[in-house]
C-alpha positions as CSV (number, residue, x, y, z in Angstrom):
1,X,-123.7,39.2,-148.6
2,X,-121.8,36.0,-147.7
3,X,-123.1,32.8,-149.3
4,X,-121.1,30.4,-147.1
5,X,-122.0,30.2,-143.4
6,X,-120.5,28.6,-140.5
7,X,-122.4,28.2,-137.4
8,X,-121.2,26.9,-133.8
9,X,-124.9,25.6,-132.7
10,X,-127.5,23.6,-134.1
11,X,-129.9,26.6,-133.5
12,X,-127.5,28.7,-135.1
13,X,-127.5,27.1,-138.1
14,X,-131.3,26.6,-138.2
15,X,-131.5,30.9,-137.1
16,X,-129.0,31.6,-140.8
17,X,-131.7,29.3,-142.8
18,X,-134.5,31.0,-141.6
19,X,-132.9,34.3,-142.6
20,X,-133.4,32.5,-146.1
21,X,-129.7,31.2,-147.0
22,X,-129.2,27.2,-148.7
23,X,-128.8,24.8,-146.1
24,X,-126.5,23.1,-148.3
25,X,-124.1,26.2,-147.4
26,X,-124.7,26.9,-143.6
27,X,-122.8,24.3,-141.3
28,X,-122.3,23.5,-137.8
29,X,-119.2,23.5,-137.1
30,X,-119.4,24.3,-133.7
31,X,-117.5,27.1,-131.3
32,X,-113.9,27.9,-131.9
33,X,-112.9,28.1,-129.2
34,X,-113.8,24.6,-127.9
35,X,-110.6,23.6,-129.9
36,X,-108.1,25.5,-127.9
37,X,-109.3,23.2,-125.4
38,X,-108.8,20.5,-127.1
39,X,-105.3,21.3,-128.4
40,X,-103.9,23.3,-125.2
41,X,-102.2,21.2,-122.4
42,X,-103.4,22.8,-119.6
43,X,-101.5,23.9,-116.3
44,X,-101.5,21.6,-113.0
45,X,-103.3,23.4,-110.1
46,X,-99.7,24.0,-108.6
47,X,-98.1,25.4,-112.3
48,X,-101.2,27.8,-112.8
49,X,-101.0,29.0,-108.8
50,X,-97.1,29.5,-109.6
51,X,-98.1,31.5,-112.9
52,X,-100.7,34.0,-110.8
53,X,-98.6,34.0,-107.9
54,X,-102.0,33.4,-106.0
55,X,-103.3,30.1,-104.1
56,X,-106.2,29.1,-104.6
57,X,-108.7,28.2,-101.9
58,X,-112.0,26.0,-100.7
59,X,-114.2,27.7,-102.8
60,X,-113.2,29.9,-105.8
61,X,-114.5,32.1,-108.4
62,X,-113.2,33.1,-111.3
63,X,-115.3,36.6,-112.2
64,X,-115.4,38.6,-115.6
65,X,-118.0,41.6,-115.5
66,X,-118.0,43.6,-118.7
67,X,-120.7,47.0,-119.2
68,X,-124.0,46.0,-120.4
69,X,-124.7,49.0,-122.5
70,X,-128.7,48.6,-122.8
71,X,-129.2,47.8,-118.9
72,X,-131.5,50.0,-116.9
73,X,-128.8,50.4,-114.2
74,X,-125.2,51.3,-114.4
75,X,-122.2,49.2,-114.6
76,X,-120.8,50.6,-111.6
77,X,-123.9,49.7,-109.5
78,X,-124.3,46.6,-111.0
79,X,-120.8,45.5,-110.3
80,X,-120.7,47.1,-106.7
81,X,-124.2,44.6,-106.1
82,X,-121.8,41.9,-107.3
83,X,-118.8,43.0,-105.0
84,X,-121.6,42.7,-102.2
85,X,-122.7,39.0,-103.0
86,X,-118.9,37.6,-103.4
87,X,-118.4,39.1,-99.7
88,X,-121.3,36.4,-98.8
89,X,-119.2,33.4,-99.4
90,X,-116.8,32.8,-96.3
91,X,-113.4,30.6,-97.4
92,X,-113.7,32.0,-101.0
93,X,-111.1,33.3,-103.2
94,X,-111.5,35.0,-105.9
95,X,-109.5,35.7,-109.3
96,X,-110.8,38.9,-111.1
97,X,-109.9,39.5,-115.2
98,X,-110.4,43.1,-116.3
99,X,-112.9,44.4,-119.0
100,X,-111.7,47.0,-121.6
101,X,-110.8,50.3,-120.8
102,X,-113.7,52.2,-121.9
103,X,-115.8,54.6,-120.4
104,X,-117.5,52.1,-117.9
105,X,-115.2,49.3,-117.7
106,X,-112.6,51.9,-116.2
107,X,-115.3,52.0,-113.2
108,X,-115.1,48.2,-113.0
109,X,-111.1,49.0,-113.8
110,X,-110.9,50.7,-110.6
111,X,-113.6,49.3,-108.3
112,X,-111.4,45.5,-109.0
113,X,-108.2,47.5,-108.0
114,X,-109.9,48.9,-104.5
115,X,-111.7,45.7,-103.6
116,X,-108.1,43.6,-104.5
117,X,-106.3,46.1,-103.1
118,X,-108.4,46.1,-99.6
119,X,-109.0,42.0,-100.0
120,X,-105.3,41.1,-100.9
121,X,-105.5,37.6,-99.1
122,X,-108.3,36.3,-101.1
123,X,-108.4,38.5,-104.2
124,X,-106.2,38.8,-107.1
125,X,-106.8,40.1,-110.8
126,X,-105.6,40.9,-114.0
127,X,-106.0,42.6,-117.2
128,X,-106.0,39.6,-119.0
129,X,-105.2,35.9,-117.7
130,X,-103.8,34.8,-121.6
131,X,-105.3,31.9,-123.3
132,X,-103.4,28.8,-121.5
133,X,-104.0,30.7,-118.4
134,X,-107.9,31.3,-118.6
135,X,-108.7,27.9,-119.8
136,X,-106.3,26.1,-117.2
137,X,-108.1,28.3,-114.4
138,X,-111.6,26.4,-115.6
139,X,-110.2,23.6,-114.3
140,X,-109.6,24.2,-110.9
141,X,-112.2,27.0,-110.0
142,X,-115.9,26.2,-108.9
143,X,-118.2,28.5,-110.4
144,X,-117.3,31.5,-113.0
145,X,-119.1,34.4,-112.4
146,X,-120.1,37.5,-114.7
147,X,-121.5,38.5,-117.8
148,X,-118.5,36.9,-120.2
149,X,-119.5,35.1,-123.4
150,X,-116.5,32.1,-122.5
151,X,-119.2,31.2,-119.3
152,X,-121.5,30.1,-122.1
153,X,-119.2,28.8,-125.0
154,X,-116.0,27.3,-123.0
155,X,-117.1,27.0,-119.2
156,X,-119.8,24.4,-120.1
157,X,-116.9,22.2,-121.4
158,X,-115.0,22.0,-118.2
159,X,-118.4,20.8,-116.6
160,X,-118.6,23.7,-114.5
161,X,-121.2,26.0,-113.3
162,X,-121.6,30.0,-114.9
163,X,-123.6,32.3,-112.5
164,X,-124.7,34.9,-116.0
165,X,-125.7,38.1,-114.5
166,X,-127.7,40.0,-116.6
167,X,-128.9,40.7,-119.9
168,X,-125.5,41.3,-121.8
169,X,-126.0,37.2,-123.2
170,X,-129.5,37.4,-123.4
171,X,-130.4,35.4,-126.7
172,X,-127.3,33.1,-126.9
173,X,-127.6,29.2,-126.5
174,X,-127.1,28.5,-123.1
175,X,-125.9,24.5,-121.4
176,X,-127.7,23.8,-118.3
177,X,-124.2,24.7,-116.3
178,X,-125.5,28.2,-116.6
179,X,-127.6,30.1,-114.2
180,X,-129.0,33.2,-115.2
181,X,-129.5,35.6,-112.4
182,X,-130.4,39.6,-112.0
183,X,-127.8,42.4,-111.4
184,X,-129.0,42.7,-107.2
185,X,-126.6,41.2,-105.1
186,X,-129.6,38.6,-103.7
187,X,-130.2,37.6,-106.8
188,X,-126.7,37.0,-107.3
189,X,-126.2,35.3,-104.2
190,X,-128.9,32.8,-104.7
191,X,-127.4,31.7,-107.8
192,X,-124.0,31.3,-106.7
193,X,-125.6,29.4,-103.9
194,X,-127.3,26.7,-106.7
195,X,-124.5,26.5,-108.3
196,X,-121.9,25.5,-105.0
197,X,-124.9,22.7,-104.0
198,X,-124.2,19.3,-104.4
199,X,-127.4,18.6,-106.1
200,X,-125.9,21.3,-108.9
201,X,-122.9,19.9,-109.1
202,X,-124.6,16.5,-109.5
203,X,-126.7,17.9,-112.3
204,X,-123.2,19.4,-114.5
205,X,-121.6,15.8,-114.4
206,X,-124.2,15.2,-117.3
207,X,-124.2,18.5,-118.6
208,X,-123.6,19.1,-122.3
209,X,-121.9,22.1,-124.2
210,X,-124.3,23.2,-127.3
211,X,-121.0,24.8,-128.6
212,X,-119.7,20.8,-129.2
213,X,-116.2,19.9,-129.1
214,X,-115.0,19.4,-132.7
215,X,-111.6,20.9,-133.9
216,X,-113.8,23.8,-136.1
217,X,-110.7,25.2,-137.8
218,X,-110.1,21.9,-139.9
219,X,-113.9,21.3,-140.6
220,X,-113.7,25.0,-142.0
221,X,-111.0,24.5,-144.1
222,X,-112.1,21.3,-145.5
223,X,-115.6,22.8,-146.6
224,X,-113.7,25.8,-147.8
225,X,-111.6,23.3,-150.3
226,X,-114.5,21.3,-151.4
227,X,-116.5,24.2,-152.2
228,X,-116.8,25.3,-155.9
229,X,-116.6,29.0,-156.2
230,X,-118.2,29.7,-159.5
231,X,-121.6,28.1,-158.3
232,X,-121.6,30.1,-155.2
233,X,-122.0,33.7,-157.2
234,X,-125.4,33.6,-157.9
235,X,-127.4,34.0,-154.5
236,X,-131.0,32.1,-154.3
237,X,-133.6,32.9,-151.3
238,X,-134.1,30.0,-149.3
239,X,-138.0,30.0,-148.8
240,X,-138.6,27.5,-145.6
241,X,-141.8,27.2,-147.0
């Protein structure tokens, strides 16, 4: 129904002309929110410790699991096979943000509160970090792991590794920061593992975000004004052809 499109990757935008829409009318105008990045200023490593009330350590993860509703197996073993993995890596701490209360995410919901609650001197977690908060913890943590959309669209920006478990993104543009690994906790493991080697962490320092790192809100609004809206009514099939 819409005649104007607004894309945040290149292969997004070629996805909408293939559906058959004018490419004069579809632009890349990249991932929103890349420009609270841009526009936020970011907490020190001692501010955002202060704001969590947490320290962090040598190695830590920042981890976001949310219910895949079409795997095969169930959120709560897949996050238990997670739980098992993140016990692997000795000198680790680890900040947990809560998925929504729904059936299944109430399982994750209450396995995060047992695990914190028995693993209080190297976990922590919350229902939701806030915006200045989430992006300032990119900064300082060394690989975010989960199923979260922000470890493809705003990790990559921090040139920082994303262990993606799962199928939940399965589809999306990925950078090379991510690593895409199965739900069993060795599978899991072995991809945190890539991700803390120095020949990883090599590899991100040329890493690139396919989400870019424009200010999308004002590229929006300037197409938006320039666009007449009386030749916009009639819609034509674009035939790639």
């Amino acid at each position: 129904m819409s005649q104007i499109h607004f894309t945040s990757t290149e292969e997004y935008n070629n996805r909408v002309i293939q559906l058959g829409e004018q490419p004069k009318n579809v632009y890349n105008v990249g991932a929103l929110g890349i420009e609270n990045i841009n526009k936020l200023k970011l907490l020190t490593k001692s501010e955002f410790e202060d704001s969590i009330k947490f320290k962090l350590n040598k190695i830590n993860f920042l981890v976001t699991f949310h219910p895949a509703t079409l795997d095969n197996s169930s959120a709560e073993e897949q996050f238990k096979q997670l739980l098992i993995a993140l016990d692997k890596f000795q000198y680790s701490n680890i900040i947990f943000t809560k998925p929504n209360s729904d059936t299944d995410g109430r399982v994750i919901i209450d396995l995060i509160d047992d695990y914190v609650k028995n693993n209080s001197h190297k976990a922590v977690s919350f229902t939701s970090l806030g915006q200045l908060r989430y992006l300032s913890a990119m900064q300082f943590i060394d690989v975010v792991v989960g199923n979260s959309s922000s470890g493809l669209i705003e990790v990559p920006s921090f040139k920082k590794a994303t262990v993606n478990i799962g199928d939940r993104q399965q589809g999306r543009v990925k950078a090379t920061s991510v690593i895409d690994c199965k739900t069993d906790n060795k599978d899991i493991e072995k991809a945190i593992e890539k991700a803390l080697s120095e020949e990883f962490k090599e590899e991100l320092k040329s890493s690139k975000n396919p989400y870019g790192d424009k200010n999308s809100s004002i590229e929006i609004v300037e197409v938006v004004k320039s666009i007449d809206l009386n030749d916009i009514i009639k819609k034509q099939f674009y035939n790639l052809r």
